[in-house]
C-alpha positions as CSV (number, residue, x, y, z in Angstrom):
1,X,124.1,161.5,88.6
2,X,126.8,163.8,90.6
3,X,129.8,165.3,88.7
4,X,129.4,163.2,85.7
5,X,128.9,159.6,88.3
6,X,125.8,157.3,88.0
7,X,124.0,156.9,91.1
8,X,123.6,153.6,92.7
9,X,121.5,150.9,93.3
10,X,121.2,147.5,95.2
11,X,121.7,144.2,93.7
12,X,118.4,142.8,94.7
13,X,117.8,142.4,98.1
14,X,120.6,139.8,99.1
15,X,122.8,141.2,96.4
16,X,125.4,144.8,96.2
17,X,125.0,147.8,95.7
18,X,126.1,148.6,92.6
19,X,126.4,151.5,89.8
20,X,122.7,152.0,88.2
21,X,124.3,150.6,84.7
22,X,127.5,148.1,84.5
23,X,129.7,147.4,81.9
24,X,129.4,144.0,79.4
25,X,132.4,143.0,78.8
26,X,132.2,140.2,76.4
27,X,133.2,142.3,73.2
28,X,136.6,143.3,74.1
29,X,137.9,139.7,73.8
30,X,134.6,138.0,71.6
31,X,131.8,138.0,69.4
32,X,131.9,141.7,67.8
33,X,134.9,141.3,65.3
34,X,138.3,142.8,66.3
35,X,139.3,144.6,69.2
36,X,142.1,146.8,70.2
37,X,143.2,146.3,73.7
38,X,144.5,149.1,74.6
39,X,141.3,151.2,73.7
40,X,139.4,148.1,75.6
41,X,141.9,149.1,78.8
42,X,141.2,152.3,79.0
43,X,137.0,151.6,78.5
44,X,137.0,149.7,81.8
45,X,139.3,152.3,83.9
46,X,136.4,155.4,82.5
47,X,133.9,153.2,83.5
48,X,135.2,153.0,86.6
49,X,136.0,157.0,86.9
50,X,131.8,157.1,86.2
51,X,130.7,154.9,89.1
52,X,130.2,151.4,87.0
53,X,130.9,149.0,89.5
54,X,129.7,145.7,88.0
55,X,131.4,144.3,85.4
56,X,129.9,141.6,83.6
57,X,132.2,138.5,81.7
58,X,131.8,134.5,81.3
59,X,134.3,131.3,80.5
60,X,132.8,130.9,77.2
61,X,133.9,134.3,76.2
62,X,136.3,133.4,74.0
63,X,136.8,130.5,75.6
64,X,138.3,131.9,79.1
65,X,139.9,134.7,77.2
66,X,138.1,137.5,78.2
67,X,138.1,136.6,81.9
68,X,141.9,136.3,81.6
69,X,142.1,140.1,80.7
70,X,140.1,141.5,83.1
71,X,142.5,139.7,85.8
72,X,145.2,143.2,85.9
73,X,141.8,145.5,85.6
74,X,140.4,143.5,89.1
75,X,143.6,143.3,90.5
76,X,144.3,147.3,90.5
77,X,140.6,147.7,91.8
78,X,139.4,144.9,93.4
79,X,137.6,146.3,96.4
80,X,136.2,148.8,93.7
81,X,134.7,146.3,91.3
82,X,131.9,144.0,91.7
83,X,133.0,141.2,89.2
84,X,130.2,138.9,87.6
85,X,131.3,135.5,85.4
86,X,129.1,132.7,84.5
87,X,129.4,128.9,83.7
88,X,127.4,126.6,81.8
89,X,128.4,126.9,78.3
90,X,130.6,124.0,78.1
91,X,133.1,124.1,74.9
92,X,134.3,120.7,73.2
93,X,138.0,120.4,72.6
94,X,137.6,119.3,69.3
95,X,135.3,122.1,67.9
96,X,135.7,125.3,69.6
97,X,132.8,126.6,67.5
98,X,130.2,124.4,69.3
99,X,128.8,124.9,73.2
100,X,127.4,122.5,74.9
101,X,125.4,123.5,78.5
102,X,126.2,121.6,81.1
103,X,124.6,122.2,84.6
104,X,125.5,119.7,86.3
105,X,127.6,119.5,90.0
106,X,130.9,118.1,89.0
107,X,131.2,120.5,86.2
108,X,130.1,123.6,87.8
109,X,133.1,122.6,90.7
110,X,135.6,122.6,87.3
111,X,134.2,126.2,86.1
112,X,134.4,127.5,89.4
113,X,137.8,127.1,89.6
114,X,138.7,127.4,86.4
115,X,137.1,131.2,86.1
116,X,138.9,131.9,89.9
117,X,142.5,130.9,88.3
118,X,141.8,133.1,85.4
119,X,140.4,136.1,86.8
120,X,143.4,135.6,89.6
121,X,140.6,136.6,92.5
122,X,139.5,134.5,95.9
123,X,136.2,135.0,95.2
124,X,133.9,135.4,92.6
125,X,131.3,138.6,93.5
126,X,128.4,136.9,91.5
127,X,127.9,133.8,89.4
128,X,125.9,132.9,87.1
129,X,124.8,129.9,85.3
130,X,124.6,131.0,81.8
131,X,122.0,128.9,80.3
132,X,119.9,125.9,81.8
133,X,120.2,122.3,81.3
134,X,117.0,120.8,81.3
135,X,117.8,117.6,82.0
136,X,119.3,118.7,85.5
137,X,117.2,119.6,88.1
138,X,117.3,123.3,88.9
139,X,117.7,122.0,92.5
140,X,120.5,120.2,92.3
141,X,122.6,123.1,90.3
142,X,121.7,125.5,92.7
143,X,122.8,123.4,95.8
144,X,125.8,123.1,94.4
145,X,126.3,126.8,93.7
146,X,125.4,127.4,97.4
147,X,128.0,125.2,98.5
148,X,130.0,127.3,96.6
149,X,128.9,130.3,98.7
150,X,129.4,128.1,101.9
151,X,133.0,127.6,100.8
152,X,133.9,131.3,100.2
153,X,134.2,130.9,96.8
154,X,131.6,132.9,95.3
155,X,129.6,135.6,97.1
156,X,125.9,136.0,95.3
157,X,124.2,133.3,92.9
158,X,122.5,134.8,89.6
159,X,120.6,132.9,87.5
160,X,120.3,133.7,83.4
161,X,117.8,133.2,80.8
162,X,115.2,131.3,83.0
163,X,112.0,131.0,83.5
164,X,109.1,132.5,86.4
165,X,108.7,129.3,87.4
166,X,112.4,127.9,87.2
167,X,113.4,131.7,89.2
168,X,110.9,130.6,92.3
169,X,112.4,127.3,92.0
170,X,116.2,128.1,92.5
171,X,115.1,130.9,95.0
172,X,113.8,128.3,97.4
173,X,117.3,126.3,97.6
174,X,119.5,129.7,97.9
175,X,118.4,133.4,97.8
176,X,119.2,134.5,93.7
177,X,120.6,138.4,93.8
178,X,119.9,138.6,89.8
179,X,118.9,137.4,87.3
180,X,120.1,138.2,83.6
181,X,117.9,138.5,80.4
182,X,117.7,140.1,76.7
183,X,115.7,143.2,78.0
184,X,115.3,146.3,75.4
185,X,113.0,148.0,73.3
186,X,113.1,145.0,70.3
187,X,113.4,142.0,72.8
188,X,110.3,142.4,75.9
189,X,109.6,138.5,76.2
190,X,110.5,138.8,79.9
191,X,108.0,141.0,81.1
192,X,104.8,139.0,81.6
193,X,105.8,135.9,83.9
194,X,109.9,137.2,84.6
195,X,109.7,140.4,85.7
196,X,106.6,139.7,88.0
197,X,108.7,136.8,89.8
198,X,111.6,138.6,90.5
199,X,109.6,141.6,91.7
200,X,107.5,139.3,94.3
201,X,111.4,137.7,95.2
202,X,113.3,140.9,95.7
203,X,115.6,139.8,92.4
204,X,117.3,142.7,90.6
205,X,116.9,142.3,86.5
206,X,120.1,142.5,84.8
207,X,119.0,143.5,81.3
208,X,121.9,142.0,78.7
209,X,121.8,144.0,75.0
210,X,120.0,146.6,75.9
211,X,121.0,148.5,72.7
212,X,119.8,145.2,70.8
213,X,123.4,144.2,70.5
214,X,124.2,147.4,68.7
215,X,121.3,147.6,65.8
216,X,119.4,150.0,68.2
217,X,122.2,152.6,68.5
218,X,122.0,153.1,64.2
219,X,126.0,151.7,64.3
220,X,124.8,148.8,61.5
221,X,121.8,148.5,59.6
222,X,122.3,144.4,58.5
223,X,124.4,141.5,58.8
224,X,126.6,142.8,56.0
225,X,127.4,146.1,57.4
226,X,129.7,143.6,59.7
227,X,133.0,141.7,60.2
228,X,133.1,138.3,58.8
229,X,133.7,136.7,62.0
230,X,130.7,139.2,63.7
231,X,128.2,136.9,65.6
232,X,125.6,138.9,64.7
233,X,125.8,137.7,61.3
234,X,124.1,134.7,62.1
235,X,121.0,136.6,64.0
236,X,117.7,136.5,62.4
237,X,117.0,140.1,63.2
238,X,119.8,141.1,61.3
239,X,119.1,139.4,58.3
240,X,117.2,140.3,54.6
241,X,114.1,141.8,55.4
242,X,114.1,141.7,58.6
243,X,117.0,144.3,59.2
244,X,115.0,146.2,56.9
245,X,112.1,146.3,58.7
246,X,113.9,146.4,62.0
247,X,116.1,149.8,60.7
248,X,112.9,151.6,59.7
249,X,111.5,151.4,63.5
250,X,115.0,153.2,64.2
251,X,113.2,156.1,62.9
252,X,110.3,156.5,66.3
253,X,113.8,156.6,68.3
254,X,115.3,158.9,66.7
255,X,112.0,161.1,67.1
256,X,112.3,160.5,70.8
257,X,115.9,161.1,70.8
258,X,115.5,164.2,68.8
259,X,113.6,165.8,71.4
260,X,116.1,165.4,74.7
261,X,119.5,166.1,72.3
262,X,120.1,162.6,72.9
263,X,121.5,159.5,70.6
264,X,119.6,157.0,69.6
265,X,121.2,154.6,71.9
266,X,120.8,156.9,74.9
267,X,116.9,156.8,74.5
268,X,117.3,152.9,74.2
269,X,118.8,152.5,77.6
270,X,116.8,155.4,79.2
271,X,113.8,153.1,78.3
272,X,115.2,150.1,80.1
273,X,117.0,152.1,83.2
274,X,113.0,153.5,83.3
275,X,111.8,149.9,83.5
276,X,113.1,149.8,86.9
277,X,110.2,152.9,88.0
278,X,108.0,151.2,86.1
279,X,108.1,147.4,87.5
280,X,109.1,148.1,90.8
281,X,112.2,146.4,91.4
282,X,116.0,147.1,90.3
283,X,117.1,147.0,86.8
284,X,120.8,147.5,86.2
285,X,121.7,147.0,82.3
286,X,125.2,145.9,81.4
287,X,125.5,147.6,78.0
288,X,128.6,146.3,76.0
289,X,131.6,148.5,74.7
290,X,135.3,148.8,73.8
291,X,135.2,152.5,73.2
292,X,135.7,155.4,76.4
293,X,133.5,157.7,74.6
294,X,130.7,155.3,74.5
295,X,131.2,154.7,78.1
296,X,130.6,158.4,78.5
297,X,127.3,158.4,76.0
298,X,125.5,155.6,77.6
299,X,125.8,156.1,81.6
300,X,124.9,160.1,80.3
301,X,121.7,158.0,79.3
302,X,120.9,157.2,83.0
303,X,120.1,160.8,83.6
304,X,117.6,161.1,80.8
305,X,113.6,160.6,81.7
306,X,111.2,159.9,79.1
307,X,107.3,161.3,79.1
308,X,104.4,159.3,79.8
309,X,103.9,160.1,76.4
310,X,107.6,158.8,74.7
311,X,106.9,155.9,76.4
312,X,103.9,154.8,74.5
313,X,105.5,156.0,71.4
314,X,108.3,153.5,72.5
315,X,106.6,150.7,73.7
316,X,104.9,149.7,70.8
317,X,108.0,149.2,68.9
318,X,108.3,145.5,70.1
319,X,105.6,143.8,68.5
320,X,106.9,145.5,65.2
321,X,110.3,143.7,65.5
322,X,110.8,141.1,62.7
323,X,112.6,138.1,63.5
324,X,113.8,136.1,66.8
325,X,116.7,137.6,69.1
326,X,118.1,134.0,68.3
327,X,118.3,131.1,65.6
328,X,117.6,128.7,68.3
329,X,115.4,130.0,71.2
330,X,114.8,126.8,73.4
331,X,118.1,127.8,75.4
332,X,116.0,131.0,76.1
333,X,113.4,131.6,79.0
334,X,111.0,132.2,75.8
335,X,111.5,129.3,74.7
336,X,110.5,127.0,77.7
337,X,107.6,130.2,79.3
C-alpha cells in the first residue's frame, strides 16, 4: 500500500485488475437495519480515494434498491469502478419477504436488463448468478450468460456459492473470472474441493463476510444486540449459545490483534487477504460498510502480515464455531459438496 492506496490485483486470469479488497455494498440499502445515505455516499467516494475499485451489489438487494443508488456513484466514476451485480434471487410480487432462485435463460435476459436500467450503465463489468438452481443445468445458465458477453452487455461472468465440480462445469462453456463464497476465519467450508478448482482454473476467490457479517469485528455479541429488522437475527450463529460460544473465540483475535496494534476486524481480513499467499491464486474480499472510517480501518488491514505462528493460532478457530453460517444451507456450495 502507497500513500494510504491498496495495491492491486487481477480478477482471475480472464478477469480486471482490481483493488486487493472491494467494497460490499449490500448494507447501505439492506439487510443490516437502518442506514443513512449520506454517510453511505461518502463511504463509496473514500473507498474510491483508497484504490477500491470493485464494488460489489445484487437485484435482490432490497429488491433493486441498492443498485438504484449506486447509479450517480457509477456515473461520476465509471471508467474508475469495476461494478459487480448478480441475478438469481427471484422476489414474488405478493411476498417481498420470500426469494425464489431462478436460473433459468428467459429470466436471466429480464435481470440483465433490469439491473442495466437501474444501475443506468451499458454494461455490466461482472455478473454473477447469485445462487444455483438445481433443476437447471449449469450449462444452459452459463450459455446464456455468455451470450450476454457476446451482446456487449456484460463483460466477465462470476459464479456464487457453487461447487468444485459445478466451477469446472460452467468454466468449460465460458471462462468464470470469480467466483464468490463465505470465506473468513468462522466459515472455511470452501477450502478443500473450492479453492483447489479455482486455483487449477485461474479463478480469483471473492470472499463475501469476511468479518463474519460483523460478529468477528466485536461490533455485536448476539442477535439481540441488533435492529428488529437485522437479518442476522435469524442466523444460527448468532443465536443462544451459540453467540456465546462464538464471542468467547473473539478473545484468540484479539490476542493476535493485540500484538500488531490492530482491531479485531483488521486481523480477520489480514487472515483472508493472506489466504491468497497461501492458496496460490487471487483473493479479493468485499467487506461490507456504510461508515468512511471503517473504510479506512479495513483496507489499513491489507498491509498487515500475520506469523507462521498467528496463523496456527488463527486457524483453529473454525472447527470451534457453533452453529451454521445459514438456517438453510442446501442453497450453499456446502450444502450440495
Amino acid at each position: 500500500m502507497t500513500d494510504g492506496r491498496i495495491t492491486t490485483a487481477k480478477l482471475g486470469d480472464n478477469g480486471p485488475e482490481v483493488g486487493v479488497q472491494g467494497l460490499g455494498c449490500m448494507g447501505m440499502s439492506f439487510g443490516y437495519g437502518p442506514s443513512d445515505a449520506d454517510a453511505s455516499r461518502a463511504t463509496l467516494e473514500r473507498a474510491l480515494e483508497l484504490g477500491v475499485t470493485l464494488y460489489d451489489t445484487a437485484d435482490a438487494y432490497g429488491a433493486g434498491e441498492n443498485e438504484r443508488f449506486l447509479a450517480p456513484f457509477l456515473k461520476a466514476h465509471r471508467d474508475e469502478v469495476v461494478i459487480a451485480t448478480k441475478f438469481a434471487l427471484s422476489i414474488p410480487p405478493d411476498d417481498p419477504t420470500r426469494r425464489i432462485v431462478r436460473n433459468d435463460p428467459p429470466y436471466i435476459r429480464q435481470a440483465v436488463e433490469e439491473s442495466l436500467k437501474r444501475l443506468d450503465v451499458d454494461v455490466i463489468d461482472l455478473y454473477y448468478m447469485h445462487r444455483r438452481d438445481v433443476n437447471v443445468p449449469i450449462e444452459e445458465s452459463v450459455g446464456t450468460m455468455a451470450d450476454l458477453v457476446r451482446e456487449g452487455k456484460v463483460k466477465h461472468l462470476g459464479l456464487s456459492e457453487v461447487t468444485a465440480d459445478e466451477l469446472r462445469a460452467a468454466h468449460a462453456v465460458h471462462p468464470i473470472a470469480a467466483v464468490q463464497s463465505e470465506w473468513s476465519l468462522f466459515s472455511r467450508d470452501i477450502e478443500p474441493k473450492v479453492v483447489p478448482a479455482a486455483r487449477d482454473l485461474g479463478v480469483a476467490l471473492v470472499p463475501y463476510s469476511p468479518l463474519g457479517r460483523g460478529f468477528l469485528t466485536g461490533s455485536f455479541a448476539k442477535a439481540e444486540d441488533l435492529t428488529s429488522d437485522d437479518f442476522r437475527r435469524q442466523q444460527p450463529r448468532f443465536t443462544g449459545d451459540n453467540a456465546a460460544t462464538n464471542a468467547s473465540l473473539l478473545e484468540l483475535i484479539r490476542s493476535v490483534a493485540d500484538s500488531h496494534g490492530a482491531s479485531l476486524g483488521q486481523i480477520a481480513l489480514a487472515w483472508v487477504q493472506q489466504q491468497a499467499t497461501i492458496h496460490d491464486l487471487p483473493v479479493i474480499p468485499i467487506p461490507g460498510t456504510r461508515k468512511p472510517s471503517r473504510v479506512e480501518e479495513n483496507t489499513a488491514a491489507t498491509g498487515i502480515v500475520l506469523t507462521d505462528e498467528q496463523l496456527d493460532l488463527l486457524n483453529g478457530i473454525a472447527a470451534q464455531v457453533a452453529g451454521n453460517r445459514y438456517a438453510d444451507m442446501t442453497f450453499t456450495s456446502a450444502g450440495r459438496e
